[in-house]
VEXGU-213414 format. One record per residue (C-alpha): x, y, z. Coordinates in pm, whole numbers, plus 32768, in hexadecimal, padded with zeros to 4 digits. Layout:
XYZ ...
END
This chain:
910C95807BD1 920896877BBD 938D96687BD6 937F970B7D41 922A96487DA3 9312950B7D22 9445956F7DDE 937295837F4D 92D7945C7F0A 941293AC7EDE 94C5945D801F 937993AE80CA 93C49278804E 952B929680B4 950392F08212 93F491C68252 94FC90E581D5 9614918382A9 9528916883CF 94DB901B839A 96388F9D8362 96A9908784BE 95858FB38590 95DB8E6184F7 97938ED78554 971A8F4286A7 96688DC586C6 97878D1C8646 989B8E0D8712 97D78DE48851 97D28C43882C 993A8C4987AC 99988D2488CC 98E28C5289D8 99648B0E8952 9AD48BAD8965 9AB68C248ABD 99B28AFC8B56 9AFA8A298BA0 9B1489E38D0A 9A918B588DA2 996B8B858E83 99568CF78E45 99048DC08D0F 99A58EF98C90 98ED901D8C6A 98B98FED8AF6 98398EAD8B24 972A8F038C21 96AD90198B4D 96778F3A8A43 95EE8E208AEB 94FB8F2C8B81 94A28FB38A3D 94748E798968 93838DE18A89 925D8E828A1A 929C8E2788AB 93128CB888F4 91BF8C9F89C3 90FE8D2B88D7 918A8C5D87C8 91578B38889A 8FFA8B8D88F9 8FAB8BC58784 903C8A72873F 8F7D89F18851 8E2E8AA0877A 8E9889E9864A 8EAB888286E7 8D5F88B0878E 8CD989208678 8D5188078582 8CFB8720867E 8B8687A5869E 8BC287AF84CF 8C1786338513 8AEE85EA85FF 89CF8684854D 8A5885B083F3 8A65848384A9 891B84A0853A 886D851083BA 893183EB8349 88A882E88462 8727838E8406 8736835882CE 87BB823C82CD 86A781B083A8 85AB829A82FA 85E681A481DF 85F5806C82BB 849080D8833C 840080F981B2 84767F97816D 83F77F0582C2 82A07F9E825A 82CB7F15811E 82EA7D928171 81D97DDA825B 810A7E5B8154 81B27D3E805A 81797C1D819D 7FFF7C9681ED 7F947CA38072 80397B108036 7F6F7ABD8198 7E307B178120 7E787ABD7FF4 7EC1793F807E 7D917943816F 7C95798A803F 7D58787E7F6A 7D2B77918082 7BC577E680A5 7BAA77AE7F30 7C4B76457F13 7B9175EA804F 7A3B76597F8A 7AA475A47E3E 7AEE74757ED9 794C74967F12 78F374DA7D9D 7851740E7CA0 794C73C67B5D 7AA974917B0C 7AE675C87B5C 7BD476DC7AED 7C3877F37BFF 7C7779377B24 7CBD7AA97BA0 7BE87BD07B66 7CB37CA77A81 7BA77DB37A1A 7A6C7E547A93 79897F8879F4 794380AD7A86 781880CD79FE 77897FA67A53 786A7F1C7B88 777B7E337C1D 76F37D7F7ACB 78267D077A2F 79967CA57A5B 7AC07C56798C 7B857AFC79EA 7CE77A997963 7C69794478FA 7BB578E8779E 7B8877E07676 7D3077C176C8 7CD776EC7801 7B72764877E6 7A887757781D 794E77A37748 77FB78627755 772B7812788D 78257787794D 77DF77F17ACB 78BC78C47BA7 78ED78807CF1 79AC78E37E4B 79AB78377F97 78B979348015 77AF78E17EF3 773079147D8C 77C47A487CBC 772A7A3C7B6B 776E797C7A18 783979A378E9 77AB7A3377B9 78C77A8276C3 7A0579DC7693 7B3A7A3B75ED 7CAB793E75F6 7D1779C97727 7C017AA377D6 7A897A94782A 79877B7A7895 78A47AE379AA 772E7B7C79FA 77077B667B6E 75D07B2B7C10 75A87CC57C5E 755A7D057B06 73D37D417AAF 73FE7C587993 74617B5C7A47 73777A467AE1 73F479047BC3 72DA780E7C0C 72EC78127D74 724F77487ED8 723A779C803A 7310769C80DF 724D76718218 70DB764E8162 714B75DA8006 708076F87F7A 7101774B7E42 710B788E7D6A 71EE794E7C85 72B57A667D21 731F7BAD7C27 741B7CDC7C3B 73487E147C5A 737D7F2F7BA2 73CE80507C7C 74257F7C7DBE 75BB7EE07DA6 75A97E4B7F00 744F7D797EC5 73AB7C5A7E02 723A7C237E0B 71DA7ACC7E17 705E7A877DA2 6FF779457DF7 6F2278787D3E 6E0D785C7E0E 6D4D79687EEB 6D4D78488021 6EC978467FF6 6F37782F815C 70617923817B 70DD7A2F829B 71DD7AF382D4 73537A20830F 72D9792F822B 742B78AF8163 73EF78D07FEB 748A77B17F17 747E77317DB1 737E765F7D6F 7400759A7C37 72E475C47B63 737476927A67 745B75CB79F3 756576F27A09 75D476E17B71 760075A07C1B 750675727D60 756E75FF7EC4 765D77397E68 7611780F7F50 756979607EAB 75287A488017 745E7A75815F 72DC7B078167 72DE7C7B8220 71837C95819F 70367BFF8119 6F177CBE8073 6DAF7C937FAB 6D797D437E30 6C2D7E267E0E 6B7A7D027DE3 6BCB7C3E7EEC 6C137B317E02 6DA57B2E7DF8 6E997B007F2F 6FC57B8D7EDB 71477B847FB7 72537CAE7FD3 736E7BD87FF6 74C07C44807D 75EC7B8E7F8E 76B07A738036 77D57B257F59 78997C727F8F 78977CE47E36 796D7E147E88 7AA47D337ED4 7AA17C4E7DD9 7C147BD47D68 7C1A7A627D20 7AF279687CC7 7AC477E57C63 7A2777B47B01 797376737AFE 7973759D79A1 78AB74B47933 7745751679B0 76FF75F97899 75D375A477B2 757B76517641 745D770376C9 73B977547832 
END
């Protein structure tokens, strides 16, 4: 900036200060002058009057910009509060659903714990109720993983059991965990009766099918139709007698006319399984 450029700018300066300091006098003159000459007159001098006119507008202004300001803080102060208040019960909500999610989880948790000691009350020897902790993809419905083993009792053969009916058996153990065959798995067999004839049979998981045993009864007379109830018939020495295995949806004939053979419906939902009863005792060396 040159010295000339430098000098103007300054002058500038200068004369916005003078004017500034002139406006703020004037104020201070004009309330100075009205608070000399205010004493005990009902008239104003000529000076007064033009200044009273001419700082109206401005005092109006100023008090209508003031007037801005407070509405605006107060609409600042409103819109905080109210972000405040919803988030505050924004997070009051999440933790309401949360003990109702917590509260309906323990309640069904307690009605299928009731159901169980109601149903082990019914069993044959001891019994250990154990969780299901793991479960294969690959095979979903043939095996599952308990968090019970050698630790508390429990050995090879050892049946599995819910309120609603039979689940499988155990096969291997370790200290603190077990793997259990249920009754959906094509290698598994569970001598089997129909409880309204006394027919009796051996149902089997079948391979391709995870919602279905077929049982195929020992005799082609075998009396059996479908809503038969499906129980254990005790003959294998690996479940105890009258667990309760399914329903019949269906009965059918081989080729050769010479083997009757039940699609049974489980009594158990093997999708939801979550806690079971391990009974001890009733295991033998061999089937």
């Amino acid at each position: 900036m040159s010295p000339h450029e430098r000098r103007v700018s300054m002058f500038k300066r200068l004369v916005r200060q003078r004017y500034a300091l002139s406006a703020v006098a004037v104020v201070v003159i004009t309330v100075a002058v009205l608070s000399l000459t205010a004493h005990q007159r009902h008239q104003l001098t000529l000076l007064e009057r033009w200044l009273q006119d001419t700082l109206a507008p401005v005092q109006q202004a100023l008090f209508r910009a003031g007037k801005g300001v407070d509405r605006e803080l107060e609409r600042w102060r409103a819109v905080r509060s109210f972000w405040v208040e919803h988030e505050a019960l924004s997070e009051q909500a999440s933790r309401v659903d949360e003990l109702q999610h917590r509260l309906a989880e323990l309640v069904a948790e307690n009605q299928r714990l009731r159901e169980l000691i109601g149903f082990a009350e019914t069993l044959p020897g001891e019994y250990v109720a154990a969780l299901v902790i793991g479960r294969n993809p690959d095979n979903w419905f043939q095996t599952i993983t308990i968090n019970r083993g050698r630790a508390h009792g429990i050995g090879p053969n050892d049946p599995v059991v819910v309120s609603k009916g039979l689940v499988g058996r155990v096969t291997t153990v370790s200290e603190h965990a077990a793997t259990v065959m249920l009754i959906l798995d094509p290698e598994s067999g569970v001598a089997a009766m129909v409880q309204r004839t006394r027919d009796t049979g051996v149902a089997l998981g079948v391979a391709g099918d995870d919602r279905h045993l077929h049982l195929r009864m020992f005799f082609r007379e075998a009396a059996v139709e479908p809503g038969d109830v499906i129980t254990s018939s005790g003959l294998s020495h690996l479940f105890p007698k009258g667990l309760r295995i399914g329903v019949v949806v269906g009965v059918s004939l081989d080729h050769a006319g010479l083997v009757r053979t039940a699609q049974v419906r489980p009594a158990v939902d093997f999708d939801r399984l979550e806690e079971v009863l391990v009974i001890r005792g009733l295991r033998r060396a061999g089937p």
